[in-house]
N, C-alpha and C positions, 0 to 999 in steps of 0.2 A: 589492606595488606594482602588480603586473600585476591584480590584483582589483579596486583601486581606481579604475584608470585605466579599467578595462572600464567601469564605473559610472557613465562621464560621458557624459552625451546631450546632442547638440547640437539646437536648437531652431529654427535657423533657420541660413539659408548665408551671411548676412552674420557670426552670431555662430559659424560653423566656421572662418571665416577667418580670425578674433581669438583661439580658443581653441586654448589650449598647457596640457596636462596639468597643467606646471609651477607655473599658475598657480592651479591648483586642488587639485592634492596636493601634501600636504605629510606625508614618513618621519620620524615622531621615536623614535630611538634611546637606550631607557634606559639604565642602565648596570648593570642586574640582573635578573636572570630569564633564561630560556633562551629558544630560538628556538623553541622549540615554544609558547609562554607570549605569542606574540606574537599581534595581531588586530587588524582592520580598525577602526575607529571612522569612525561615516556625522555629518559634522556639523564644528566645530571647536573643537578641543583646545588650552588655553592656560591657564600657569597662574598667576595675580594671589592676590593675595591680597584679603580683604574687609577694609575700612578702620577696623572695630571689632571687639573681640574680642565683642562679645556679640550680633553679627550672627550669623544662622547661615549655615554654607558649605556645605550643599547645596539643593539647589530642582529641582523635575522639574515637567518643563513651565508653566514661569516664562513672566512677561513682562517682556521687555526693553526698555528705553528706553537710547536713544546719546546721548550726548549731548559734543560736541568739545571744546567749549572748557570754561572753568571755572567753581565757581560756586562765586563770591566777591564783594562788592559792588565797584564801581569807584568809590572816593572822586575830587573834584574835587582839580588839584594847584594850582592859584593860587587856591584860594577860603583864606579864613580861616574858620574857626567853633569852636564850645565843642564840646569834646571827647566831651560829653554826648550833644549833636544828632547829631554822626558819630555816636555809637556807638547812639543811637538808631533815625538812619536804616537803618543797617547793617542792625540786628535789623528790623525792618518790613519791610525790602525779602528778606533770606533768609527768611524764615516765610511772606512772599506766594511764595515761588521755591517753596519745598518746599510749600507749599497745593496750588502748580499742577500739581507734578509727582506730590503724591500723589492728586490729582484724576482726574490719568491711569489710576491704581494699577498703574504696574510695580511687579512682586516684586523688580527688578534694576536699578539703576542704575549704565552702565559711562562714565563720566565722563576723559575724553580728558586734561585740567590737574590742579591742585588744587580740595581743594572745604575752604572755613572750618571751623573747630572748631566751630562754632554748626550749622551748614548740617548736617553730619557728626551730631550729638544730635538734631539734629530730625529725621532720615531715619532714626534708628536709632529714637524714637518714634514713626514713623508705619510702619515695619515691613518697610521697605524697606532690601533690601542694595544696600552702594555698593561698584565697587571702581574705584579712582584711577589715575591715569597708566596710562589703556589706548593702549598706540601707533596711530598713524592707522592703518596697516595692520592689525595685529588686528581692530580695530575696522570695518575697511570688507570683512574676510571675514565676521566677524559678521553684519554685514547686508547681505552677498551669502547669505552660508545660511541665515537667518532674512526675508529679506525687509521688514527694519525699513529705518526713515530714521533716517539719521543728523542729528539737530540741530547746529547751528552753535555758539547760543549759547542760552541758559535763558528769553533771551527769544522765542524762539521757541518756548516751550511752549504 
């Protein structure tokens, strides 16, 4: 802990006023191996699962895209139509979401809601790992240590 804590530089006197260790380290406690077996990790440690088995789950120096909210089409609720056109719009509108995002070419995408079965097969064809329901917190250390921006919503690609 004391290694860790050494490790934090403060940048400025406005940001030594605001920074508390706390907020920056974080001990996590397995529940096997000895204490000799233990060691510092520079960066942040979390563990999600990838959203298809035939994603792969590791990547060394990846790039990552945040993104908060969901990505899922948002149907109209007092419109009527044939169930066809929904389902058409649906598909048009996720294949242009994932064009945009594999446009970017993150190798990761950590998606804060749910993302459709459709959205989910097209990201797995274009080669990109997804993984789901990352908490706001995770997600806003993420990119405190990676220096990424966190998107809102997929329109903002």
């Amino acid at each position: 802990a004391r290694t860790a804590a050494s490790s934090l530089r403060v940048t400025s006197a406005q940001t030594a006023h605001r920074m508390h260790p706390r907020h920056y380290v974080k001990i996590k406690r397995l529940p096997w191996g000895a204490r000799e077996e233990s060691r510092g990790v520079a960066g942040v440690v979390c563990r999600r699962n990838v959203a298809h088995r035939q994603m792969r789950t590791s990547a060394a120096d990846c790039r990552l895209m945040l993104l908060r909210g969901r990505l899922e089409y948002q149907r109209e609720e007092n419109r009527l139509s044939s169930i066809e056109t929904v389902i058409e719009q649906e598909h048009g509108y996720l294949r242009m979401t994932v064009q945009r995002i594999a446009a970017a070419q993150p190798d990761v995408l950590l998606v804060g809601g749910t993302v459709s079965r459709l959205a989910r097969d097209l990201l797995l064809e274009a080669g990109i790992v997804l993984v789901l329901n990352v908490r706001k917190t995770l997600m806003d250390r993420i990119a405190r240590a990676t220096g990424a921006e966190v998107l809102q919503s997929a329109d903002d690609i």
